[in-house]
C-alpha positions in Angstrom: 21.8 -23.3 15.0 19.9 -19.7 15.8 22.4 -18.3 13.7 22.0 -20.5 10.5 18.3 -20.1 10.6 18.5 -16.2 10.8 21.6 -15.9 7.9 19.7 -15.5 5.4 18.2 -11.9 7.1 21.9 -11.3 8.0 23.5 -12.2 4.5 20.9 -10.0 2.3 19.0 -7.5 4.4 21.7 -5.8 5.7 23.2 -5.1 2.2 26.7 -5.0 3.0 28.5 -2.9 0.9 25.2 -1.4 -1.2 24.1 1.4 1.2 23.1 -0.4 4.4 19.8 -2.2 4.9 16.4 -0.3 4.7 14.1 0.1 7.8 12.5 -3.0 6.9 15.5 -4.7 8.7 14.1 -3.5 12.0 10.9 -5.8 11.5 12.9 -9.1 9.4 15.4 -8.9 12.3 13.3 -8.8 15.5 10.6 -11.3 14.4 13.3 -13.3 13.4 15.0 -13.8 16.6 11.4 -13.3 18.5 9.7 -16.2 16.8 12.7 -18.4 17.9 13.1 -17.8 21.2 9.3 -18.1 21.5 9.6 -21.7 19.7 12.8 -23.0 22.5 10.8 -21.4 25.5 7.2 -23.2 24.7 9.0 -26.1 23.8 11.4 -26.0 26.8 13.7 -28.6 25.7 15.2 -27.3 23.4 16.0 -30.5 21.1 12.2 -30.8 20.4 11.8 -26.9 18.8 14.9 -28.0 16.8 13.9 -31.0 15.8 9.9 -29.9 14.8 11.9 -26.8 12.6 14.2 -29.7 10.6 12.2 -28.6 7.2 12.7 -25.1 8.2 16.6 -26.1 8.3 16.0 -27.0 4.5 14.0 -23.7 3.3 16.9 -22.1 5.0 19.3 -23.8 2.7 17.6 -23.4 -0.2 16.9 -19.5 0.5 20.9 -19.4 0.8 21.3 -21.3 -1.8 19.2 -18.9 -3.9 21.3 -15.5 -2.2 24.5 -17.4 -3.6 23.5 -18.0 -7.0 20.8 -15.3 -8.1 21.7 -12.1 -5.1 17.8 -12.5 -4.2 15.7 -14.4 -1.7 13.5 -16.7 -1.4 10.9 -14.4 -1.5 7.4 -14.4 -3.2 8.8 -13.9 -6.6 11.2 -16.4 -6.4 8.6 -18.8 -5.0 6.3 -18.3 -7.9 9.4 -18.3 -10.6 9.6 -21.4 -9.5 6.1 -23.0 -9.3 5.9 -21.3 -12.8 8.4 -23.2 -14.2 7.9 -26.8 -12.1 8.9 -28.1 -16.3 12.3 -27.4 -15.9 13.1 -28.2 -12.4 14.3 -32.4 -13.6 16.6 -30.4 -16.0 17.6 -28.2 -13.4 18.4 -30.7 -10.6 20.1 -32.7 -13.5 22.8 -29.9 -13.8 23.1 -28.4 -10.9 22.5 -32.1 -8.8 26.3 -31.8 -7.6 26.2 -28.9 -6.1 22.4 -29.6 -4.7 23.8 -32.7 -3.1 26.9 -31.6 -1.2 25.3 -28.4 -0.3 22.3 -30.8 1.5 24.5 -33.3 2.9 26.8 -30.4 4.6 23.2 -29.0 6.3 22.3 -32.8 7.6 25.8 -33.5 8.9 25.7 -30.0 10.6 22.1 -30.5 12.0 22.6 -33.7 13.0 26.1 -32.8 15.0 24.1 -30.2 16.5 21.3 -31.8 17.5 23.5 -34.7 19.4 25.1 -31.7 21.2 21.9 -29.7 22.1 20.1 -33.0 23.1 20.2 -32.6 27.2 19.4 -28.6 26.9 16.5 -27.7 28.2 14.3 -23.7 29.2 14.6 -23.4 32.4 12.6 -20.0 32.5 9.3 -20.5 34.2 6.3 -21.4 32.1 4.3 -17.7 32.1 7.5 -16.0 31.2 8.0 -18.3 28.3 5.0 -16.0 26.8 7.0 -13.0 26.9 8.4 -13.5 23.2 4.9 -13.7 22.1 3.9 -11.1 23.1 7.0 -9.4 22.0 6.4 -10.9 18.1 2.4 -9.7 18.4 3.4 -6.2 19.3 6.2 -5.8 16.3 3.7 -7.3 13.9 1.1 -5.2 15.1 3.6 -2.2 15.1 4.5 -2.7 11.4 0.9 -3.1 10.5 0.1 0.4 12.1 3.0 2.0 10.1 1.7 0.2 7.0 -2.3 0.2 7.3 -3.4 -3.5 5.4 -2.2 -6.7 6.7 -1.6 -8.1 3.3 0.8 -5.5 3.1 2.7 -6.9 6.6 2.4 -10.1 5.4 3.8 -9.3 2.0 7.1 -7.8 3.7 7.5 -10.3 6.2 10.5 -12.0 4.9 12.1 -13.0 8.6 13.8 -16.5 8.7 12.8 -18.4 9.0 9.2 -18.5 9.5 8.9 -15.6 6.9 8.3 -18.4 4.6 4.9 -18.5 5.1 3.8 -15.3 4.6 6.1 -15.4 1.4 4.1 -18.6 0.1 0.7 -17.0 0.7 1.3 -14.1 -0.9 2.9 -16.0 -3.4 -0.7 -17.9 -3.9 -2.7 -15.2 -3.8 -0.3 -13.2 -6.7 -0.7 -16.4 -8.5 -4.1 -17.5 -8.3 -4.6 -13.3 -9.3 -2.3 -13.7 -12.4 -4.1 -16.9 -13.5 -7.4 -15.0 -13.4 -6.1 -12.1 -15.6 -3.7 -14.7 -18.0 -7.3 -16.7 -18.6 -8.8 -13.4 -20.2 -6.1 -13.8 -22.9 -6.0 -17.2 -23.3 -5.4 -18.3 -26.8 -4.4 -14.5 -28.0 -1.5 -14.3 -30.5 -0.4 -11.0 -32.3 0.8 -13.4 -35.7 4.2 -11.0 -35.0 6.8 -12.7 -37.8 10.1 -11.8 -39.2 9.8 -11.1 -43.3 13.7 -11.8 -43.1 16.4 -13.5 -40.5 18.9 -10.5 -40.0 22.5 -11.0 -40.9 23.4 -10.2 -37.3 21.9 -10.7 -33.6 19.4 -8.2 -32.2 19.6 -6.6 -28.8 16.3 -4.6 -27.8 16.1 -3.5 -24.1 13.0 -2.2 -22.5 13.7 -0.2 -19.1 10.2 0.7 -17.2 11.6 3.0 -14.3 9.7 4.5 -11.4 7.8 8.0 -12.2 10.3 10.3 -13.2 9.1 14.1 -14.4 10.9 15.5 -17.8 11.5 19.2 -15.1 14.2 17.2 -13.6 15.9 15.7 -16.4 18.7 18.4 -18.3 17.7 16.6 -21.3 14.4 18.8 -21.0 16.2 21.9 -20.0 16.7 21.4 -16.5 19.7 23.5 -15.0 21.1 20.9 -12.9 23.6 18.4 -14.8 21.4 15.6 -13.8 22.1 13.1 -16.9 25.4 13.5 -18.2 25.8 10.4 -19.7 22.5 10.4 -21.9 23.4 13.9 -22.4 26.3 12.5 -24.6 25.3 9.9 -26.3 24.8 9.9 -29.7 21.9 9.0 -31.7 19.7 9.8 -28.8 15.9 10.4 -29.5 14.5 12.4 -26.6 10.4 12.7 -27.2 9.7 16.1 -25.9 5.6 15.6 -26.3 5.0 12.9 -23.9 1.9 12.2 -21.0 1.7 9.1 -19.2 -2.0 7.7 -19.4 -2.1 6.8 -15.6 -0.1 8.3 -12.4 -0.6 4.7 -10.5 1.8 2.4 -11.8 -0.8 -0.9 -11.6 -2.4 1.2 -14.3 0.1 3.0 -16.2 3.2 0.1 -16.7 0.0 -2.4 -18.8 -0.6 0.2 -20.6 2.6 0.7 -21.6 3.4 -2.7 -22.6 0.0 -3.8 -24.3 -2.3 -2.1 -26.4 -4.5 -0.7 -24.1 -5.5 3.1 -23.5 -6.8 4.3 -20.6 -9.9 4.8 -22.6 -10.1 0.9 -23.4 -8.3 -0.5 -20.6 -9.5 -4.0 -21.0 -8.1 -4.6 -24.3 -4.4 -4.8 -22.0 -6.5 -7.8 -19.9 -7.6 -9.6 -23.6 -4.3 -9.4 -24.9 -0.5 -10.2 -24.3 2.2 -7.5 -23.4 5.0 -6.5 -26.3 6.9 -9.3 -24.3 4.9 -12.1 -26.2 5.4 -10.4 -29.6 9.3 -10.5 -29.2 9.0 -14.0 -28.7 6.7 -14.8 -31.3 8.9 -13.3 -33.8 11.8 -15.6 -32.6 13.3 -14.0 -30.3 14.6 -15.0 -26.9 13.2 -12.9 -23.9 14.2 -12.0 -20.4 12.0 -10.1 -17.5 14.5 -9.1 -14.7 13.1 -6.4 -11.9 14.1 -5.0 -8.7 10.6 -5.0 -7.5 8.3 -8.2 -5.8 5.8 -9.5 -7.4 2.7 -8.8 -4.7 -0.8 -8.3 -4.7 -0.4 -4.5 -5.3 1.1 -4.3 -8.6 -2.4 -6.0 -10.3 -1.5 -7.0 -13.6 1.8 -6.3 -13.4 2.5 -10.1 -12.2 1.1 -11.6 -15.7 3.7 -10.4 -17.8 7.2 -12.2 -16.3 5.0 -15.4 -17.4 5.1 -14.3 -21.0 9.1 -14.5 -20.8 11.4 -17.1 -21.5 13.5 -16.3 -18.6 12.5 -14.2 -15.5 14.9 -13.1 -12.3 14.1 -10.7 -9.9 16.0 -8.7 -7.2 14.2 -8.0 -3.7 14.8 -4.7 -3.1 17.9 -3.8 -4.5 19.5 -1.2 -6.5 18.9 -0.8 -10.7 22.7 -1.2 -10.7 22.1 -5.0 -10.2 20.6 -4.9 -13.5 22.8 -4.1 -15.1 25.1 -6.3 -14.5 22.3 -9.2 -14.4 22.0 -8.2 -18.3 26.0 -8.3 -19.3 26.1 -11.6 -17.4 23.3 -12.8 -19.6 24.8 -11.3 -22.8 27.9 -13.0 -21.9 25.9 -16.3 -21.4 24.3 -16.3 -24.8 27.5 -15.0 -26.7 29.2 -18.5 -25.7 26.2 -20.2 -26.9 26.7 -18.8 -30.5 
């Protein structure tokens, strides 16, 4: 039972067979196990802890459920992809109910098996030592905030199972209830973006925002180093040669880059929508997929995914996985047509 409430640290964190896990693993993994054995010892018979986590046994499934089917977890991003689109979740359940059901009905029939087995089991450990564990989960937390500096940023990578989902819905709130502030300022903008024509075939546009890279490093510029073959052979490549970003914090530079704002008039990116909202007013259908968690550190980052007709995102893994998130969504709308 242990087991199935920390797999969903064990089945994503570790990253089998993309590099290992990162150090955060040390932190998911021992207040994982920590916060359980705390929850049998205070309980001491055993049954009862199980029995008072039964809707943890169900977050579990859905977070595993969520590592199957979209290779993230059920993190703060996920939470709020999901309270943003509360619309589509009777469509949702419509076609995915068979899977939904048998998937539920295989975690009750396992939890209630267990449960008959584990029902005479009791902590025989005295009382005091049952506050060991604790005091072992106080120390890691208070560890992990010394390495970090701000508890919002402990609570915002606190992703153990699974009581991690707790600190995932509050961050989850507080991104939200941030976004809704910023989304009211541009309330009721449009950009009137139309099409004069319908083209004779589909358009692909694909924006890639990256992490700060410097043009010294790229042989495009006239680094030594071979560092971008493949762009270095492509064809019809325009390489802009006089460019300065208008912020070195990315909270500050990435809405610029996707609104009208200058750092000289930075507001004007909080009164209007991102480029995001001008594809789709001019018909077409739009997709935000990231590699990075939406938390209260990337400011107004978090508004724009809203603007999209689709969103996924990727806790902490590799671009690679976009990638291939983007030819499985090609191929997705190619059998549509």
């Amino acid at each position: 039972m242990n087991a199935y409430l920390v797999s969903p640290v064990l089945l994503y964190e570790f990253r089998i067979g993309e590099g290992g896990p990162d150090k955060t693993i040390l932190f998911l993994l021992s207040a994982s196990v920590l916060w359980l054995v705390a929850a049998q010892l205070l309980a001491r018979r055993v049954w009862i802890a199980h029995a008072l986590m039964f809707p943890l046994y169900l977050v579990v499934a859905v977070d595993l459920y969520v590592i199957t089917h979209y290779h993230t977890r059920l993190s703060s991003s996920m939470l709020l992809t999901i309270f943003e689109n509360l619309e589509d979740g009777r469509e949702y359940i419509e076609t995915n109910y068979k899977g939904m059901v048998g998937t539920l009905a295989l975690v009750l029939a396992g939890y209630a098996y267990c449960m008959a087995k584990i029902r005479h089991l009791r902590a025989s450990t005295p009382r005091l030592a049952s506050l060991l564990p604790l005091a072992a989960v106080a120390g890691v937390y208070l560890a992990v905030h010394h390495l970090l500096g701000l508890w919002m940023w402990v609570v915002t990578n606190d992703r153990n199972s699974p009581f991690g989902v707790f600190s995932q819905a509050y961050t989850a709130s507080a991104v939200y209830r941030e976004a809704l502030k910023d989304a009211r300022q541009a309330q009721g903008f449009v950009f009137g973006a139309t099409r004069s024509d319908t083209p004779p075939e589909p358009e692909l546009y694909v924006l890639v925002i990256g992490e700060s890279s410097r043009s010294m490093n790229w042989r495009l510029y006239g680094y030594d180093r071979n560092t971008n073959p493949q762009l270095s052979d492509s064809r019809n490549l325009i390489v802009f040669r006089d460019v300065i970003t208008q912020a070195a914090v990315t909270r500050i530079s990435v809405p610029l880059i996707l609104t009208r704002g200058t750092i000289e008039d930075e507001q004007r990116a909080a009164r209007e929508r991102s480029i995001v909202s001008v594809f789709h007013e001019a018909g077409f259908h739009t997709y935000w997929v990231s590699t990075q968690q939406r938390d209260p550190f990337t400011g107004a980052i978090n508004r724009y995914p809203r603007e999209a007709d689709v969103t996924r995102f990727y806790e902490r893994r590799h671009d690679r996985l976009l990638v291939d998130t983007v030819t499985e969504m090609l191929a997705q709308n190619a059998a549509k047509e």
